[in-house]
MINU-459176 format. One line per field, with one value per residue (C-alpha): residue number from 1; x, y, z. Coordinates in steps of 0.5 Angstrom, whole numbers, padded with zeros to 4 digits. Layout:
<sites>
pos <- (NUM / ...) .
x <- (X / ...) .
y <- (Y / ...) .
z <- (Z / ...) .
</sites>
This chain:
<sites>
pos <- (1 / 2 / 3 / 4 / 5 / 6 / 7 / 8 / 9 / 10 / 11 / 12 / 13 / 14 / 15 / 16 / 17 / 18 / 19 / 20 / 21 / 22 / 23 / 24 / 25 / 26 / 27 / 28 / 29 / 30 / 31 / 32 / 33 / 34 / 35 / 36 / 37 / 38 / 39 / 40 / 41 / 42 / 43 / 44 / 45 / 46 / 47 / 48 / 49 / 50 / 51 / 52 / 53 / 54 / 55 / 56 / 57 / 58 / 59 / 60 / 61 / 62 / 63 / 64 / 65 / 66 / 67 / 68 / 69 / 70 / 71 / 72 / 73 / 74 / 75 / 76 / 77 / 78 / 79 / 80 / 81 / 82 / 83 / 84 / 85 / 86 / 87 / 88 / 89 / 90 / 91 / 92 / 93 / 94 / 95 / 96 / 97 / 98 / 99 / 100 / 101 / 102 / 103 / 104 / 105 / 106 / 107 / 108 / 109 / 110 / 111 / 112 / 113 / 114 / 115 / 116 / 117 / 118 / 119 / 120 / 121 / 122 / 123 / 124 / 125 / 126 / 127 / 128 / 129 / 130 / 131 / 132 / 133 / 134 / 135 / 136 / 137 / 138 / 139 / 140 / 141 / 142 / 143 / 144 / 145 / 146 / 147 / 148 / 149 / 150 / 151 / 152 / 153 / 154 / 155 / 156 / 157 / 158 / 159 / 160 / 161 / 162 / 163 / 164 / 165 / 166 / 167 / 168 / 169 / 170 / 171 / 172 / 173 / 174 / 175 / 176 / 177 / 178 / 179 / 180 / 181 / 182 / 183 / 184 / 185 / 186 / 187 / 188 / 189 / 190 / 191 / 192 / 193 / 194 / 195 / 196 / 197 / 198 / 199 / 200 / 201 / 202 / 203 / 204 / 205 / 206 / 207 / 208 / 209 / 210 / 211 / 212 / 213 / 214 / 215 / 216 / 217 / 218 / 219 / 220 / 221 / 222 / 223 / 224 / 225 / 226 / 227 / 228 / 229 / 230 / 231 / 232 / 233 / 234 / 235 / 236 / 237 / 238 / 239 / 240 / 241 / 242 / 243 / 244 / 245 / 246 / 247 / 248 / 249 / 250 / 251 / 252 / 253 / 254 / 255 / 256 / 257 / 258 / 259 / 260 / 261 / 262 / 263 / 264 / 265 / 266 / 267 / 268 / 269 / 270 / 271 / 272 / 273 / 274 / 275 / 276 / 277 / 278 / 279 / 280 / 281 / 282 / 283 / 284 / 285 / 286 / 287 / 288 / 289 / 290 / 291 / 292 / 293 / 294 / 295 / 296 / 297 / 298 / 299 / 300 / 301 / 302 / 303 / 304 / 305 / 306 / 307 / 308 / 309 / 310 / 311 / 312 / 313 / 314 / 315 / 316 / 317 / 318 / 319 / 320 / 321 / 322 / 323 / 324 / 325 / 326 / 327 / 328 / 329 / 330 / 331 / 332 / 333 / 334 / 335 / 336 / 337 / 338 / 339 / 340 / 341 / 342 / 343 / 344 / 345 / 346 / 347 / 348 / 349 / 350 / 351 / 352 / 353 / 354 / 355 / 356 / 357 / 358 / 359 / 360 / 361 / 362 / 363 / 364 / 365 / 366 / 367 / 368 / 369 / 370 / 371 / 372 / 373 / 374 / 375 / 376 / 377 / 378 / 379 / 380 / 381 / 382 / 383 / 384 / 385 / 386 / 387 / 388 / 389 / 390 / 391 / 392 / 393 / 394 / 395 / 396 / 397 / 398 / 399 / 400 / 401 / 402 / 403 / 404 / 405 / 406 / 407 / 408 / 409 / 410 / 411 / 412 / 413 / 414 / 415 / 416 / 417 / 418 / 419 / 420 / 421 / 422 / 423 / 424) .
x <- (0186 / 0193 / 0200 / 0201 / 0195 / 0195 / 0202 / 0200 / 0194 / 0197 / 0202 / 0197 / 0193 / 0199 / 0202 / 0195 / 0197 / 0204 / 0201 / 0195 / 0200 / 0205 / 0198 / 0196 / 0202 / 0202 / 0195 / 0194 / 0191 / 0184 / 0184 / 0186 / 0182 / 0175 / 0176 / 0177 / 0170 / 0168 / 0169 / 0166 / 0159 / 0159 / 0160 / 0155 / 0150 / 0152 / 0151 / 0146 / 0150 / 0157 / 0153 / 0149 / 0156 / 0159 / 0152 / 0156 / 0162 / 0160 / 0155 / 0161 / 0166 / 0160 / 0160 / 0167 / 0167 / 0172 / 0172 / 0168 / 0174 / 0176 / 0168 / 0168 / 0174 / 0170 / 0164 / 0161 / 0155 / 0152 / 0156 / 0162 / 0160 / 0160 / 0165 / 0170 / 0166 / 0168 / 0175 / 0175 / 0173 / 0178 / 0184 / 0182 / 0181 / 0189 / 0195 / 0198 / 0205 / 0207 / 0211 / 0213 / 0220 / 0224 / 0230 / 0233 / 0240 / 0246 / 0252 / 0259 / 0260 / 0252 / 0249 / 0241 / 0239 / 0233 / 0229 / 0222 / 0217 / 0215 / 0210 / 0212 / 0209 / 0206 / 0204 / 0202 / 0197 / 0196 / 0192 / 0186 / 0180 / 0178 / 0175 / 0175 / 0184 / 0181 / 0178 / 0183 / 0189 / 0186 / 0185 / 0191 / 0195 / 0191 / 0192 / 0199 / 0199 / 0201 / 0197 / 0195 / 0194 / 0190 / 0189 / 0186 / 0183 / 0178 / 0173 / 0172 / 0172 / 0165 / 0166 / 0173 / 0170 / 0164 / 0168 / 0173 / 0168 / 0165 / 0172 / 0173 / 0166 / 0168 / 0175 / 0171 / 0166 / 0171 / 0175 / 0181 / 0184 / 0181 / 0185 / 0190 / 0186 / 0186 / 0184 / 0186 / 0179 / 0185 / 0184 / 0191 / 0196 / 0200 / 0198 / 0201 / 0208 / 0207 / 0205 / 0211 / 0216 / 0213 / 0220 / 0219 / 0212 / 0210 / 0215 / 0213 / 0209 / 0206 / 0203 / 0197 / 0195 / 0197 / 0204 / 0204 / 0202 / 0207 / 0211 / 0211 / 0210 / 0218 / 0220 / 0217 / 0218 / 0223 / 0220 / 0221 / 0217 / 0214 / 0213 / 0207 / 0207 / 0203 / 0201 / 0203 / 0201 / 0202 / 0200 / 0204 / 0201 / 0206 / 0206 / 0204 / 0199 / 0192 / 0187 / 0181 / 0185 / 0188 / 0181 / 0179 / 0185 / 0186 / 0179 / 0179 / 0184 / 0182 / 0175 / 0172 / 0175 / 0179 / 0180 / 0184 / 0192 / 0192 / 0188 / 0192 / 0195 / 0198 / 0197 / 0203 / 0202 / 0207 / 0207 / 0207 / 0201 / 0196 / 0193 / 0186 / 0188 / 0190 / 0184 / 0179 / 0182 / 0182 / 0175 / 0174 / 0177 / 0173 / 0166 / 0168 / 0168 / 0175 / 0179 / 0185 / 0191 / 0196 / 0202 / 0205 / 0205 / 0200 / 0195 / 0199 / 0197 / 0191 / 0187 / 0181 / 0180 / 0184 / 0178 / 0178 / 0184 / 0188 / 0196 / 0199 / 0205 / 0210 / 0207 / 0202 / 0206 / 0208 / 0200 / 0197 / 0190 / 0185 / 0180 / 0177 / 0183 / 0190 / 0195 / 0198 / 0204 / 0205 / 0213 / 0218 / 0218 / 0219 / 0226 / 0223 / 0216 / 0221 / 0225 / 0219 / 0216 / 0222 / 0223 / 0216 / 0213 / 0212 / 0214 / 0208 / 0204 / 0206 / 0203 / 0205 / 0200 / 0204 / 0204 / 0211 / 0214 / 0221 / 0219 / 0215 / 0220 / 0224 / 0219 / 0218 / 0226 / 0227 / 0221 / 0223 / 0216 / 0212 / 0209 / 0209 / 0204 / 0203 / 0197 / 0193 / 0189 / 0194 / 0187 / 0189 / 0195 / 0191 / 0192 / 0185 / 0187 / 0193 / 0190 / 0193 / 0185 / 0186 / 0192 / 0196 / 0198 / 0202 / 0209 / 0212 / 0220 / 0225 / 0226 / 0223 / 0217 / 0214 / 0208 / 0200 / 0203 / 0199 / 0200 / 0207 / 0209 / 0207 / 0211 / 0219 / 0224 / 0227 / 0233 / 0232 / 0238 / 0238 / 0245 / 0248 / 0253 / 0257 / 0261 / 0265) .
y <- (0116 / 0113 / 0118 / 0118 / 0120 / 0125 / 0127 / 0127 / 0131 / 0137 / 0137 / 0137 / 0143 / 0147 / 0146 / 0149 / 0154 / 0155 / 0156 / 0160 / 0165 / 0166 / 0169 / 0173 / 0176 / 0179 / 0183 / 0190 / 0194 / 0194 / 0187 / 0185 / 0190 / 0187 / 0181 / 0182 / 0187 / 0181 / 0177 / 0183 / 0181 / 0174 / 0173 / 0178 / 0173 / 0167 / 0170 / 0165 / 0158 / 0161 / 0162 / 0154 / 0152 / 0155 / 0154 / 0147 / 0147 / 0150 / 0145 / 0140 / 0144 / 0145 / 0138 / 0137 / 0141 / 0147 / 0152 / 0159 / 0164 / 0157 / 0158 / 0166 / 0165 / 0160 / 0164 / 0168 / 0172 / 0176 / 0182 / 0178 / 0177 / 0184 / 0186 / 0180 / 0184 / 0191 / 0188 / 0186 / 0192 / 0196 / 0191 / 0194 / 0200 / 0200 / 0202 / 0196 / 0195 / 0191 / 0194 / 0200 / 0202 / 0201 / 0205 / 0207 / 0210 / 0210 / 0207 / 0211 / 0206 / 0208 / 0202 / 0205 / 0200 / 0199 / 0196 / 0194 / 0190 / 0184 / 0178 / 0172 / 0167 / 0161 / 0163 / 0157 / 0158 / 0154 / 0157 / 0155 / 0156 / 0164 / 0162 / 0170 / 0168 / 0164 / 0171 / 0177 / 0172 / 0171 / 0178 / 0180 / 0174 / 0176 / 0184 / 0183 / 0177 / 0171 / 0165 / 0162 / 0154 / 0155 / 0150 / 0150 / 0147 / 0141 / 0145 / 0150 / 0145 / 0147 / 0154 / 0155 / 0150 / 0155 / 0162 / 0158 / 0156 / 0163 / 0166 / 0161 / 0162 / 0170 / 0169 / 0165 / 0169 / 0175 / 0172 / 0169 / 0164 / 0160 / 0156 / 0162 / 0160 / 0153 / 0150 / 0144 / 0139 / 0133 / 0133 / 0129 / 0132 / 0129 / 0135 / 0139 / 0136 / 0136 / 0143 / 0144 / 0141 / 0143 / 0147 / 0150 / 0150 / 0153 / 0160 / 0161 / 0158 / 0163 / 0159 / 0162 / 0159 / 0157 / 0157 / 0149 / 0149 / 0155 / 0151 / 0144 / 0148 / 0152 / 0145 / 0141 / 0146 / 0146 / 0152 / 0158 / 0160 / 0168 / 0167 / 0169 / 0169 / 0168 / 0174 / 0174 / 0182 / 0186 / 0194 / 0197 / 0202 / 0208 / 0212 / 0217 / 0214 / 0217 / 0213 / 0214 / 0212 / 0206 / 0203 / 0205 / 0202 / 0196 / 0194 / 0194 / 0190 / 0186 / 0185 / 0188 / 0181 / 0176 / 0171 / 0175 / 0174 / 0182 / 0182 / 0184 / 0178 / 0180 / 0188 / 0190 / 0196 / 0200 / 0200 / 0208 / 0209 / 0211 / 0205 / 0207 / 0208 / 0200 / 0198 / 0201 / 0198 / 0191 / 0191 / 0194 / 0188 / 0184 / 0187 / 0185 / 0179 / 0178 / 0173 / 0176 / 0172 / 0176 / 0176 / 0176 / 0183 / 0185 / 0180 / 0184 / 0190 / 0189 / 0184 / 0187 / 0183 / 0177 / 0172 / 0175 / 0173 / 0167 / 0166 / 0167 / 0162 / 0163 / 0159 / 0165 / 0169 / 0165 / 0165 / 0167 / 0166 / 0168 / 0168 / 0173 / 0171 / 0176 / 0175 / 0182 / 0183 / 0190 / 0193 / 0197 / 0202 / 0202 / 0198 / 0192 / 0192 / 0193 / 0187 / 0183 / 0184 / 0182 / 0176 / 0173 / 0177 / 0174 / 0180 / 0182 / 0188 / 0191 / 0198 / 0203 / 0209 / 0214 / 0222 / 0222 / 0223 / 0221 / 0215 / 0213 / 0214 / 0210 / 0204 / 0205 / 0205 / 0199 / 0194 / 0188 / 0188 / 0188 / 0195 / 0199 / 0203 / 0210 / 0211 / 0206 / 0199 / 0193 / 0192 / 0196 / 0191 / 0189 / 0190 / 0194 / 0199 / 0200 / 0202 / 0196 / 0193 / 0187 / 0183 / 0175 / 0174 / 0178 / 0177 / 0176 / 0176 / 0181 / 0178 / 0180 / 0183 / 0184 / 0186 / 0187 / 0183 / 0187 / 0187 / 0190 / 0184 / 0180 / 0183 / 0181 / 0185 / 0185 / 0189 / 0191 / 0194 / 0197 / 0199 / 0200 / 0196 / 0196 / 0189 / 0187) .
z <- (0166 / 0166 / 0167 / 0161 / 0157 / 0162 / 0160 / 0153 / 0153 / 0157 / 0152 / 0146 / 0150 / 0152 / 0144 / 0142 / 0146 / 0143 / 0136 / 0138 / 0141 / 0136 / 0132 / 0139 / 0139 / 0132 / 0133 / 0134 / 0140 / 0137 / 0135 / 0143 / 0146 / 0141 / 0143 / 0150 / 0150 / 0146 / 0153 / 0157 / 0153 / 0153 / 0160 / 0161 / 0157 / 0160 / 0167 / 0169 / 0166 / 0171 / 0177 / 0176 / 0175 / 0181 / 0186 / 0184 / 0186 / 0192 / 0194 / 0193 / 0198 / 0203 / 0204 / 0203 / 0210 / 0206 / 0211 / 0210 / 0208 / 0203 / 0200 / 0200 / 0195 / 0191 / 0191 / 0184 / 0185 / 0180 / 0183 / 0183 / 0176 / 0174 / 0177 / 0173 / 0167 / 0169 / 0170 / 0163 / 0160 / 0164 / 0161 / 0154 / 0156 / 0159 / 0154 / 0151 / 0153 / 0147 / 0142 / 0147 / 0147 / 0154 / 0152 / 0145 / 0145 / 0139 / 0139 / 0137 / 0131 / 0129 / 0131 / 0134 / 0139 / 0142 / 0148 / 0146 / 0150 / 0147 / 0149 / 0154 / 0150 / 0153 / 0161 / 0165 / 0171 / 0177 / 0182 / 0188 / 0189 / 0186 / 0179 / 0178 / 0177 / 0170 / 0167 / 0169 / 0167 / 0161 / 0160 / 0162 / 0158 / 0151 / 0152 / 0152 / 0146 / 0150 / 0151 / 0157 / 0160 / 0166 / 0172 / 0177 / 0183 / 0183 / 0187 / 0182 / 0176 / 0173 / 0174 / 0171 / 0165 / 0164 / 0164 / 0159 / 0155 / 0155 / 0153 / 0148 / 0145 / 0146 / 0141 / 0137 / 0135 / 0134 / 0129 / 0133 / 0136 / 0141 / 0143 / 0146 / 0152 / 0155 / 0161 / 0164 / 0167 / 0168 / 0175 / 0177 / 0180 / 0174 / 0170 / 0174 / 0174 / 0166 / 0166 / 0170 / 0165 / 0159 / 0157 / 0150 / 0151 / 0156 / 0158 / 0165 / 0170 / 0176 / 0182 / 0185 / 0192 / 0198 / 0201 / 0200 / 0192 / 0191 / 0194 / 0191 / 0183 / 0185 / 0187 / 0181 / 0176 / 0171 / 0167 / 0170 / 0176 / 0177 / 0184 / 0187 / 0195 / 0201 / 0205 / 0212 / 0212 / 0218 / 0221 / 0226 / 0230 / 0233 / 0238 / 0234 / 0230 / 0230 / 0234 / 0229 / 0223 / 0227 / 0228 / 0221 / 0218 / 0222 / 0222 / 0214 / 0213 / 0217 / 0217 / 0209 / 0207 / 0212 / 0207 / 0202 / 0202 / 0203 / 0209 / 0216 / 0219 / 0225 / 0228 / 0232 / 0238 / 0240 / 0248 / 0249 / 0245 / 0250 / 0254 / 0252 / 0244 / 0245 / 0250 / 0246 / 0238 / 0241 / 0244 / 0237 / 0233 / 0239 / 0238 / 0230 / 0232 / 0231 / 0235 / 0239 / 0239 / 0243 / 0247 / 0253 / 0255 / 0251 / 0255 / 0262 / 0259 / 0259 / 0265 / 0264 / 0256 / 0258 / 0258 / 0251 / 0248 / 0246 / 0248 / 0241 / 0240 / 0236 / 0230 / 0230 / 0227 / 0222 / 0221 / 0214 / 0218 / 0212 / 0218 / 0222 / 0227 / 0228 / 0232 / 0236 / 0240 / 0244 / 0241 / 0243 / 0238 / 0230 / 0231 / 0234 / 0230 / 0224 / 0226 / 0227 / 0220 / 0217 / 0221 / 0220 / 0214 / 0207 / 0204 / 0201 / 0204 / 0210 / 0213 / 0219 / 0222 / 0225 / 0224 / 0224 / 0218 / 0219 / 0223 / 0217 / 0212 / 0215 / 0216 / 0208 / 0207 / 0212 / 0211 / 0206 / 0203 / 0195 / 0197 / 0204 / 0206 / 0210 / 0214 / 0209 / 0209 / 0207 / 0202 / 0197 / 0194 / 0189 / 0181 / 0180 / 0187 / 0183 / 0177 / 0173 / 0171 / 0174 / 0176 / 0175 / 0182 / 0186 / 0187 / 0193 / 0190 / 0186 / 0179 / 0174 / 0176 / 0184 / 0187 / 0184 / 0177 / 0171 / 0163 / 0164 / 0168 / 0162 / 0158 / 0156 / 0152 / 0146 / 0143 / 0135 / 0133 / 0128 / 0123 / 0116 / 0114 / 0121 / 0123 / 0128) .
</sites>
């Protein structure tokens, strides 16, 4: 397919989406709400036809050689699949934030202004693997009036076809447009780069994936990018921490689902923990099939377990490893475990175990994280732990939205003013 033909029919699927949106953006809650439990009971009838098409995919990775954290991503299984339908049917379920008002005042001169949410417009979608982003960011988009161009990645094209045509088949027999949902099947990395220039169609580009397609859609992307981050997350154990919680914390999120962007990355040990609190939670991770990669001190502190550790280098603690691999370092206390986190964190989710409140505020005050937690699992950043339904990424960055990405974070502003003559 030449560049061109590329060019145009990304801007014809996004141009669709630009007019199907301005339709979206009318309708009332029922109406969205309808058509997402629409979607909810197609996806349950075409359970079948998604799990075929994502067996597919799945043989293909296999003999491409993908790692088994990438395959875990790609997977649907039938308790996946319902999970996407409770996901869904939460969305409706969630107050919409369309047409909420944010603020309202009264100028002296009379004038009543007021701050409403109003949707985007047109988001486009870049994302790896996880066919599960095709259909919660589908929900989210629609619920809040916004079309949506989706593209993912080569390796899930027949199961990201098959969800569109599903939520397609959904709209449309409810009475909507369809074409709110568009799905990119060009295979070309021109695609992308078009998505990315499309300025007064497309409003907002939100890359989903590792840290080299962020990157490369920031640095491509004319339109502007709500950017979702890598999660290179960390759990600080202070002296103070409780061993029997450490284990449970670190060993879930670590181990429940390595190949998530919540997962522990790095655990850092305080070194006035009790040595046998330390000895006993690394052959604990050991035990969990966990591979260590530690530091100096933390490999003198403990010669009895070096034979199972690896030297960590300075590469590891930059290291989203998604894999049942985490990097430790042993730590002078909450300063230097703090200045390691700001250091070589990513800024999503970072998490201290301690008994020490004052110890813990501080770590929540000082820590440059989207969500920080006390005396919990990193695991839990994520839309639906946080009530949201489901999400579109999580942020990393500060404007306009940051941390799990619900219906809010798919909203804009408008100020309605409102007067009875007034001039300037």
């Amino acid at each position: 397919m030449s560049v061109e033909t590329v060019r145009n029919q990304v801007r014809e699927q996004a141009s669709e989406a630009k007019s199907a949106a301005k339709k979206w953006a009318s309708l009332s809650r029922e109406s969205k709400d309808n058509a997402l439990l629409a979607i909810a009971d197609q996806l349950m009838q075409d359970e079948s036809i998604l799990l075929d098409e994502n067996q597919r995919d799945m043989e293909l990775a296999k003999q491409a050689g993908m790692p088994d954290s990438y395959l875990d991503r790609l997977l649907l299984s039938p308790v996946r699949i319902i999970e996407l339908i409770n996901s869904v049917r939460n969305i409706a379920s969630l107050p919409d934030p369309v047409g909420d008002v944010v603020t309202s005042w009264t100028q002296p001169n009379g004038l009543k202004i007021a701050q409403t949410r109003v949707p985007i417009g047109v988001i486009g979608m870049i994302y790896e693997a996880r066919p599960n982003v095709t259909v919660d960011a589908a929900a989210i988009a629609l619920k809040t009036g916004n079309g949506i161009v989706l593209r993912g990645s080569r390796s899930a094209l027949h199961s990201n076809t098959a969800l569109t045509k599903s939520i397609q088949q959904a709209l449309k027999s409810v009475g909507l447009a369809e074409q709110a949902v568009q799905y990119l099947t060009v295979a070309d990395r021109e695609a992308v780069d078009t998505l990315c220039t499309l300025n007064g169609l497309i409003d907002v580009i939100i890359p989903r994936g590792g840290a080299e397609l962020i990157k490369r859609v920031v640095r491509t992307s004319t339109v502007p990018v709500l950017e979702t981050g890598v999660g290179n997350c960390h759990i600080f154990v202070e002296k103070n921490g409780d061993y029997s919680m450490a284990e449970a914390i670190v060993i879930n999120a670590k181990t429940s689902r390595p190949a998530v962007c919540n997962a522990a990355e790095t655990l850092l040990i305080d070194e006035e923990w009790p040595v046998e609190y330390q000895k006993s939670l690394l052959n604990r991770l050991l035990q969990a099939g966990v591979q260590l990669r530690v530091c100096t001190k933390t490999a003198r502190n403990h010669p009895e377990l070096t034979t199972s550790f690896q030297q960590a280098s300075e590469d590891d603690w930059h290291t989203e490893y998604l894999d049942l691999i985490l990097a430790v370092r042993t730590v002078n206390g909450p300063d230097e475990a703090m200045r390691h986190i700001n250091q070589y964190g990513t800024g999503h989710s970072e998490a201290i175990i301690t008994h020490d409140d004052q110890v813990a505020q501080r770590f929540l005050n000082e820590v440059d994280a989207a969500a920080v937690y006390h005396n919990s699992s990193t695991r839990f950043t994520d839309g639906g732990e946080f009530g949201f339904g489901a999400e579109i990424g999580i942020s990393t960055q500060k404007l306009h939205a940051r941390g799990p990405m619900g219906l809010v974070a798919l909203t804009s502003s408008k100020y309605v003013v409102t007067g009875n003559g007034q001039v300037r």
